[in-house]
Structure formats: C-alpha cells, structure tokens
C-alpha positions in Angstrom: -9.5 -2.6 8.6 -10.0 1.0 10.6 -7.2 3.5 10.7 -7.4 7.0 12.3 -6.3 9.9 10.5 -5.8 13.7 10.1 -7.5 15.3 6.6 -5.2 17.3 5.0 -7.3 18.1 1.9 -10.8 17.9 0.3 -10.8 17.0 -3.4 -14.8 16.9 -4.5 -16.0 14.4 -3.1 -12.8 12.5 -1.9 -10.5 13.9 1.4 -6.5 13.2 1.2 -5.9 11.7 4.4 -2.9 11.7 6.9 -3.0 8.0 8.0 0.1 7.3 11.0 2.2 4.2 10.5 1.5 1.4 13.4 4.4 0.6 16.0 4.1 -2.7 14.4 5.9 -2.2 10.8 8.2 0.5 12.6 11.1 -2.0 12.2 10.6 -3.7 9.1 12.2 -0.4 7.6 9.8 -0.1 4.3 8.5 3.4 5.4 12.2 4.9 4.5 10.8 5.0 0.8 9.3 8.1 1.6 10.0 11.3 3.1 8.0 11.3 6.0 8.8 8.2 7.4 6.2 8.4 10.2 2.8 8.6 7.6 1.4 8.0 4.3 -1.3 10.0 2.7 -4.5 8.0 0.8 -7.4 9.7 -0.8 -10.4 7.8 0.7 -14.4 8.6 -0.1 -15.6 11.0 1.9 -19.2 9.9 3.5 -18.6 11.3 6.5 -18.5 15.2 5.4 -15.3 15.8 7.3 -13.2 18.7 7.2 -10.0 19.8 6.6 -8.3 19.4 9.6 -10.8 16.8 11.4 -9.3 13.5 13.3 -11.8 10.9 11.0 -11.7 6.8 10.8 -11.0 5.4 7.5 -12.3 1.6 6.9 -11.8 -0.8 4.2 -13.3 -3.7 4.1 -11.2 -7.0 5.1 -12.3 -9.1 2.5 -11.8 -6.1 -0.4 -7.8 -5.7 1.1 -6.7 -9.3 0.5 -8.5 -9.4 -2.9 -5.9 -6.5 -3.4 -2.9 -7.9 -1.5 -4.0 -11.1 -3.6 -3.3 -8.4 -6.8 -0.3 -7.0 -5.6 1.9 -10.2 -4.1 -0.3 -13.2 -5.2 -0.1 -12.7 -8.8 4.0 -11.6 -9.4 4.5 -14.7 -6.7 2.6 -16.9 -9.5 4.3 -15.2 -12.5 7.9 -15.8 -10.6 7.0 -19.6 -10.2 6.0 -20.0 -13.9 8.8 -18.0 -15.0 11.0 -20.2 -12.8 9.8 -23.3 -14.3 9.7 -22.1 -18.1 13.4 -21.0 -17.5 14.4 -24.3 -16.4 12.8 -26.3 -18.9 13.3 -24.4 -21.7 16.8 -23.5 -21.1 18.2 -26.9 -21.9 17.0 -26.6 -26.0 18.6 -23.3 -26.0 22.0 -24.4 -24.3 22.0 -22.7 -21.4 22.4 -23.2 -17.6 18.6 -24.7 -16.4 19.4 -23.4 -12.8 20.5 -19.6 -13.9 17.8 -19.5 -16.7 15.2 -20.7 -14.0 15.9 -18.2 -11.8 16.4 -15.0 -14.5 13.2 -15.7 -16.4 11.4 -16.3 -12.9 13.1 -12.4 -11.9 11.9 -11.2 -15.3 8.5 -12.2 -15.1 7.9 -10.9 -11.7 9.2 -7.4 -12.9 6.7 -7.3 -15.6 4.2 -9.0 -14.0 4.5 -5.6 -11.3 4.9 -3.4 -14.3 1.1 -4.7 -15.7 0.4 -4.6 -12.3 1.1 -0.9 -11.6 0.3 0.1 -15.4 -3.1 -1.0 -14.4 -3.4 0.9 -11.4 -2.3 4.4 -13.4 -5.1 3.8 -15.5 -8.1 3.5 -13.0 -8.3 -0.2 -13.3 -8.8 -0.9 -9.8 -10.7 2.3 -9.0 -13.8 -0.1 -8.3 -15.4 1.1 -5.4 -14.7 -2.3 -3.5 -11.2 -1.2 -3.4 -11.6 2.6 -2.1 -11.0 3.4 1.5 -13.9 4.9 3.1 -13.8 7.9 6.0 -16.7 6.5 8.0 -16.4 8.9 11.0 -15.0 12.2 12.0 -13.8 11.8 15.6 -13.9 14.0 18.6 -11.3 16.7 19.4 -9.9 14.5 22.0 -8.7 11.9 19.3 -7.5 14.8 17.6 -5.3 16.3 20.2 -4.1 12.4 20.5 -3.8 11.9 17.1 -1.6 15.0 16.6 0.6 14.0 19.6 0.9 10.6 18.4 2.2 11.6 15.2 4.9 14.0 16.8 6.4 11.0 18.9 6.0 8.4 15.8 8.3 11.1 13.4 11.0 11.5 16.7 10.9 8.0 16.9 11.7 7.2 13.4 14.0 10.0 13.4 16.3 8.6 16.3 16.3 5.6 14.3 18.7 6.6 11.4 
C-alpha cells in the first residue's frame, strides 16, 4: 500500500508524516474522531533521508497490513463469537436469559479483547519492523505543490460537511 505525504517532523531516525485521507472513506464519517478531519499523522522509517517539509511516499507492505487488520478486527470478531456462544450456554446453569447473556458476554469479550489488543500496542508489541510504514521516496516539488493543494480542498470539503 503507497500513500503520499507531507513530513512534518524528523524524530532520529523516524519522520512524522502528514498522510491525506482518500475521497473513498470521506463518507463513512470515522475521520470525525480527530481534529483534523482531512489527515492523520504516522511515524514511518525514514530510508529515504527526507526532510522536513518534503512531499515523500510511504509503503507498507500488503501482506504485513492484513496480518495487522487480522490483529485489530479478526481477533475481537473471534473473541465476540466465543463470548456469544459461552453466554448462551452457560447462562442456562446460572438462571439467566441464554439470548441476553449471549450477547453481553459476546460485548464483554470484544471490549477486552480490544483492551489486550491496544495494551499491547502501548507496549511495543507490534513494533516489529514488518509492521512499520516505510518513506520509500521523497517526491518532486510538483507533487508537493499538489499535495499541499490537495489537502486545502480535502479540509473545505470535510468542513462543508458538518
């Protein structure tokens, strides 16, 4: 996966990267979370020796992002289901409602399951390199200009949305 950015920072070895959202999740809402609804900022290896202020292409590798998206949705979607089922067979030797319990314990689960989840992640253990987004190439001032204009109609755009 290649995504163009803007470097907003260099941190050793590592830039802090100003990645724009695609037209393509601009409806589904999720970039409200933030305060900049137009861009999200990663820290990605910096083999290409860019600059503060350089247009650069950041790459991950297909293969290593759905090993993660496996992580992220794959696993709480397997913790709900086993919570689901546990709720609804257990709940009948407690005396309570299978179809309620089934779908509590299957909620509960989940939320732990993304609390290991994101525990995990505060304490480096996906930091494996696989997993790092890589700026591979610092682009040409053209991309820059467009990148920089790009940007400025993605945040009026989101704007006139809300």
């Amino acid at each position: 996966m290649k995504e163009i950015g803007l470097v907003k920072k260099i941190k050793g070895n590592k830039a802090v990267v100003e990645i724009q959202r695609h037209v393509a999740c601009g409806d589904c809402h999720a970039c409200d979370v933030g305060k900049d609804k137009s861009t999200m900022k990663t820290e990605a290896k910096n083999e290409a020796h860019a600059k503060v202020g350089d247009a650069v292409a950041v790459e991950m590798e297909f293969g290593n992002l759905m090993r993660v998206s496996a992580i992220v949705y794959g696993i709480p979607l397997i913790a709900f289901f086993i919570g689901c089922f546990a709720g609804y067979y257990l709940a009948p030797s407690l005396g309570w409602d299978s179809t309620y319990s089934a779908f509590v314990t299957g909620i509960v689960l989940t939320a732990i399951t993304f609390l290991m989840i994101r525990f995990m992640d505060r304490k480096g253990a996906f930091k494996d390199k696989r997993y790092a987004p890589v700026v591979t190439e610092v682009l040409g001032k053209e991309a820059l200009e467009a990148l920089k204009t790009d940007l400025k109609n993605t945040q009026q755009d989101c704007k006139s949305h809300f």
